[in-house]
Structures are given as C-alpha cells and as structure tokens.
C-alpha positions in Angstrom: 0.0 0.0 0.0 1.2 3.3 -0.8 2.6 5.9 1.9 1.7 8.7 2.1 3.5 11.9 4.1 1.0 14.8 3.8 2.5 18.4 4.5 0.4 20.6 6.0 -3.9 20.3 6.0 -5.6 23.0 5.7 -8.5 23.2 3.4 -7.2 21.7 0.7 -4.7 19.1 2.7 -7.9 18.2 4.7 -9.9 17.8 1.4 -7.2 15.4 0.3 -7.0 13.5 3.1 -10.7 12.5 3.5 -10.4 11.7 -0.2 -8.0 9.2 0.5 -9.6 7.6 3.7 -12.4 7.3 1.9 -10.9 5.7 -1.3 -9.9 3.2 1.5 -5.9 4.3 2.0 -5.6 3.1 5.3 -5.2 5.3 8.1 -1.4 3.6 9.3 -0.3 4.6 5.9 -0.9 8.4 6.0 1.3 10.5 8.3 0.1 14.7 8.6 2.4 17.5 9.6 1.1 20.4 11.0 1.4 23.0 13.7 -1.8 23.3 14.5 -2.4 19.7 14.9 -5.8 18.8 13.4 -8.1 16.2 14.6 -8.2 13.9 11.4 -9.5 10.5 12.7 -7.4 7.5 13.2 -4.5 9.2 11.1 -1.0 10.6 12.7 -0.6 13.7 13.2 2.8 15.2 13.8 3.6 19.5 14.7 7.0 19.1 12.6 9.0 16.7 10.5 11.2 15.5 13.6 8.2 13.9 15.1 7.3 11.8 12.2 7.4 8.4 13.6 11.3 6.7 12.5 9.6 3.7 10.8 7.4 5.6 8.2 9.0 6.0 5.5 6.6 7.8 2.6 6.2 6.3 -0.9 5.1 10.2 -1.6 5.4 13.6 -0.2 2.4 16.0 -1.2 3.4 19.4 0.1 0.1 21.4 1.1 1.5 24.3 2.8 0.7 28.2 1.7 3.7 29.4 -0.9 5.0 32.1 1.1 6.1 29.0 3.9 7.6 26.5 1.6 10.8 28.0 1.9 10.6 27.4 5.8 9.3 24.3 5.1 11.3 22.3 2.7 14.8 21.5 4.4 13.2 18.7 7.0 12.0 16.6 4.0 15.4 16.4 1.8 16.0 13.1 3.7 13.3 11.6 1.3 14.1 13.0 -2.0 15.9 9.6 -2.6 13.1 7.7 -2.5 9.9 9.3 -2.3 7.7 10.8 -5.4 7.0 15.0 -4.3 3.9 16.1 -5.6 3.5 19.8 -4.5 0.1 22.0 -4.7 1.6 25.5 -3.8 -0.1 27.6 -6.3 2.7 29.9 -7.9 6.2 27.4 -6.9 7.5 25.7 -10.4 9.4 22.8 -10.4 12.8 24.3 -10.8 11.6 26.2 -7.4 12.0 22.1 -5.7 15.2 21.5 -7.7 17.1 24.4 -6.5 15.8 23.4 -3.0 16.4 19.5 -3.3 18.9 18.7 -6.0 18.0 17.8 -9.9 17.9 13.7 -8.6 14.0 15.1 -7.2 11.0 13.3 -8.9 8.8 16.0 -8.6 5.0 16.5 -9.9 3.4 20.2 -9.6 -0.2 20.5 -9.2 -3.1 22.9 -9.7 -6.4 21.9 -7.7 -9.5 23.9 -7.2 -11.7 24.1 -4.4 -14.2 22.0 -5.4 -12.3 19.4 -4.3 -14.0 19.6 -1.0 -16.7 17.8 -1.8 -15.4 15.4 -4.9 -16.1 17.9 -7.8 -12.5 19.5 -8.1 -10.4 19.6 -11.1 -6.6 19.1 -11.3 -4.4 20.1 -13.5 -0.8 18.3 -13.3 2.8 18.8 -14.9 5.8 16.5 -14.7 9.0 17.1 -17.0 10.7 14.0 -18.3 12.6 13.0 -15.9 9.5 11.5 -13.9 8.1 8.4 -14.7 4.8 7.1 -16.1 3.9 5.0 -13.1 4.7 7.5 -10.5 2.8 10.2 -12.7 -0.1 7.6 -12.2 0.7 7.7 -8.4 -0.1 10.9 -8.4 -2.9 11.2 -10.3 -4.3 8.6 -8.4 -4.4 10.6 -5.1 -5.9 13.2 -7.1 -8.3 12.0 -8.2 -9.8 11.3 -5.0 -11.5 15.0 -4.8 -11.8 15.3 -8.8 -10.3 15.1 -12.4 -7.5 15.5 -13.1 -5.7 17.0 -16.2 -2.0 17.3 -17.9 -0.2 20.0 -19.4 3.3 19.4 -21.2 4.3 22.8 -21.1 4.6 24.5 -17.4 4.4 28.1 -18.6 0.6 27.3 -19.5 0.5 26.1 -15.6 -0.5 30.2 -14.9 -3.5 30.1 -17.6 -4.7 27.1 -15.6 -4.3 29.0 -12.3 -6.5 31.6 -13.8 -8.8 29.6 -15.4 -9.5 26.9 -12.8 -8.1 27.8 -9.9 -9.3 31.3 -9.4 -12.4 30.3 -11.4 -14.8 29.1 -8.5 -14.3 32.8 -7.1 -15.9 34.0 -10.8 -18.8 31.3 -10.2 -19.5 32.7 -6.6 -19.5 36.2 -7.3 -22.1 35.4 -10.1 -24.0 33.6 -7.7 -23.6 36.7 -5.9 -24.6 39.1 -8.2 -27.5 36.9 -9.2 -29.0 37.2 -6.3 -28.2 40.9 -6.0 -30.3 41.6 -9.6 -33.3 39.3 -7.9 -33.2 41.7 -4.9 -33.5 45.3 -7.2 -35.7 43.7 -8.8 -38.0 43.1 -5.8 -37.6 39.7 -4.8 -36.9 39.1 -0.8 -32.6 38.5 0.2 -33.4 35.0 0.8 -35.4 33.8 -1.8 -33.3 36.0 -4.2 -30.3 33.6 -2.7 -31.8 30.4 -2.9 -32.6 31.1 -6.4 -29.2 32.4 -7.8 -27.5 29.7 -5.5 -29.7 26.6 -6.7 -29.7 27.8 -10.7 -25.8 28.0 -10.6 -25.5 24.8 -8.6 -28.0 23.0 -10.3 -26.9 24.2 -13.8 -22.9 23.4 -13.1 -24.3 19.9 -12.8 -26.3 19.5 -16.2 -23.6 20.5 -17.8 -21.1 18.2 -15.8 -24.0 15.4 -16.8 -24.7 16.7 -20.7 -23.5 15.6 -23.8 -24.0 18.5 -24.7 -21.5 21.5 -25.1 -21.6 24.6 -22.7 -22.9 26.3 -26.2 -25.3 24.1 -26.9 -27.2 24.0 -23.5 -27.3 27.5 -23.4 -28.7 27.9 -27.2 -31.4 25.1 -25.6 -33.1 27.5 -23.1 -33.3 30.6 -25.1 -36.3 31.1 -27.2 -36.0 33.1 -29.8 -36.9 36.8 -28.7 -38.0 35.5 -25.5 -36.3 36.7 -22.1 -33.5 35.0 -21.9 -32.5 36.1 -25.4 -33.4 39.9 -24.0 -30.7 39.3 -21.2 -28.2 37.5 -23.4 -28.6 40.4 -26.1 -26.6 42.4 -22.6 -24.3 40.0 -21.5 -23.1 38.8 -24.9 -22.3 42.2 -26.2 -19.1 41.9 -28.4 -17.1 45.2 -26.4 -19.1 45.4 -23.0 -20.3 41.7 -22.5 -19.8 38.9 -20.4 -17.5 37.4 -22.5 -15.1 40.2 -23.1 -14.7 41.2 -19.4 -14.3 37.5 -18.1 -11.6 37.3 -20.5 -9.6 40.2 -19.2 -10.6 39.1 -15.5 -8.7 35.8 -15.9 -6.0 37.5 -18.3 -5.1 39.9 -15.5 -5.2 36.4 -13.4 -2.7 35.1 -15.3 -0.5 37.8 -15.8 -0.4 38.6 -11.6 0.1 34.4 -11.4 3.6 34.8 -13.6 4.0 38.4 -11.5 4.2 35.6 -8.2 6.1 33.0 -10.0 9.0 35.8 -10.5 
C-alpha cells in the first residue's frame, strides 16, 4: 500500500486526506504535519518533521503548505528525496523552485487543484518534465483523483493560464452567484429567496452540464427562445465590447499575468 507523508492540511490538505480515507488508504499509511495539529480521525498527526514516527517511511510527499512558507518548510524533508515521489500543490512554486531546494535527482509533480475538491467535484491540473516516470505520474494522479479530475499539461508556462482559469475560477462562479442574487433583490424579490434562487440555478446548472452531452454552447442555445427573455438578457451580456465574455476574459488575463508576476 502506498505511503503517504501529507505536508500541512488545511482546506485543501484536509480535502485530500478525506479523499484518501475514503478511497480506503488506510489510516497507518498516511502521516500529517502540522502545527496546529488537526483532529483527522485514526491518522497521525505530527507539529514538525522531527516527530514523524522513524519507521514511516513515505512512498510520496504531497506538500500542502501556503507558498510564502515552503521556503521554511522544505529543508526537513530532503531526507526523502531519494526515495519518495514529491507532488507539490503550492499555487505559484514551479518545479525548478524544488530542484534548487532539493537537487536535480527530485522526482517532482506540480499541481493545480481547485476548491471543489471539497466535496469530490475538483479539477486538477498536473505537470511532470521528463525525468518523472509514467507510473509515478499515475501515483499521483491517483491521489488526485480522489477529490476530482484531473488533467495534464506538457508545457509549465501554461501552468499560470490554468491557475486563472480553474483555480481562481470558483471565485468568478461565486461572485455570479452573488450578483445573481443581487439583480433578484432590485428587482424586488426578498434576500433570501433571491439567494436560494441564484444559489440553486448556478448549482443545479454546473451539474447539467457536468452530466450533458451537450456542449456549454449548446445548453445554453437550448433554453433561449428566440426573442424570449433570456434572449433579452443574453442580447446584454453577450455584447461583443461590454459583454460577459469580453470582461471575463480580461478578468482571468489579469489572473494570469499577476500568477507569472508571483512565480518571479
């Protein structure tokens, strides 16, 4: 059974985690390191990487703590860079980042994941360069996809696009959740109801189209009648200079631009 050494659990460590136990990883085969020391079940946890128990020794590292610690963080861990696969989540850290830090014999996978992933509906997006190998890129996507897809890129510069696109992009869903239910409210409609609505049409159209055939375009072009209401509101938000479309591009290319701004 593979070993697991999980650094740091916050939200998404935590998502992780229950992903695993629940996949049926067995709780003597996952280790956690954190400060704070979180109640997570049967599994040990550890406040720093001199208490993990001397006979567990991890099959794979997956480094979960916040990018501005990592550099605190790392040195502990270069004791299992000879054996262990590395598969780091810290948005905005590329792989060279872990080489520098651990030498170029590092079998290292970086990944993107979303929040979603707390309840099984995230998406990951993964890169390993050459030097890793097929099975232990299947290692990792198999831990991954315990909260979600999972995805490859073979270029790492396109790693920021996917940070803007999927990573940042449940923040775009929320906020038109939010503004939604804002537009119900002006209109008239009581702050509740208004929220329930927005917050059950976003919800329960994410999963048609998770569930459809269909493309994105096409289940839209389905539920608008031809000079009917929704056509009225999509004549707004599809204008081709003040639209939807327009600005949510721009939103996610300033994204990516300020993720290459972090990456230095």
């Amino acid at each position: 059974m593979t070993k697991v050494l999980l650094v740091g659990c916050g939200r998404m460590g935590s998502a992780l985690l229950s992903g695993w136990l629940d996949r049926g990883i067995a709780a003597a085969d996952l280790v956690v390191v954190d400060p704070t020391r979180p109640t997570v079940g049967p599994v040990t946890v550890v406040a720093d990487a001199d208490s993990i128990p001397p006979g567990f020794v991890p099959d794979v590292v997956v480094l979960a703590v916040k990018p501005q610690m990592m550099d605190a963080a790392l040195p502990p861990y270069r004791r299992f860079v000879a054996t262990a696969l590395f598969l780091s989540i810290a948005a905005g850290k590329p792989t060279a980042y872990f080489r520098r830090a651990f030498g170029d014999d590092l079998a290292i996978v970086r990944a993107m994941p979303n929040t979603p992933a707390a309840v099984r509906r995230g998406i990951t997006v993964c890169f390993a360069d050459e030097t890793v190998s097929a099975d232990r890129r299947a290692l990792a996507a198999s831990l991954l996809e315990a909260v979600g897809e999972v995805g490859w890129i073979s270029d790492e510069s396109q790693m920021d696009a996917v940070t803007a696109l999927s990573g940042s992009g449940p923040a775009y869903v929320f906020l038109l959740a939010e503004a939604m239910a804002e537009a119900g409210v002006a209109l008239g409609l009581d702050l509740d109801l208004a929220v329930r609505l927005a917050r059950a049409t976003v919800a329960g159209s994410g999963e048609l189209l998770r569930l459809s055939a269909d493309s994105a375009g096409d289940l839209r072009r389905a539920v608008t009648s031809p000079a009917g209401t929704t056509a009225a509101a999509l004549a707004v938000l599809m204008d081709e200079t003040a639209g939807f479309g327009p600005l949510l591009r721009d939103a996610i290319a300033a994204a990516e631009h300020r993720s290459r701004e972090l990456a230095g």
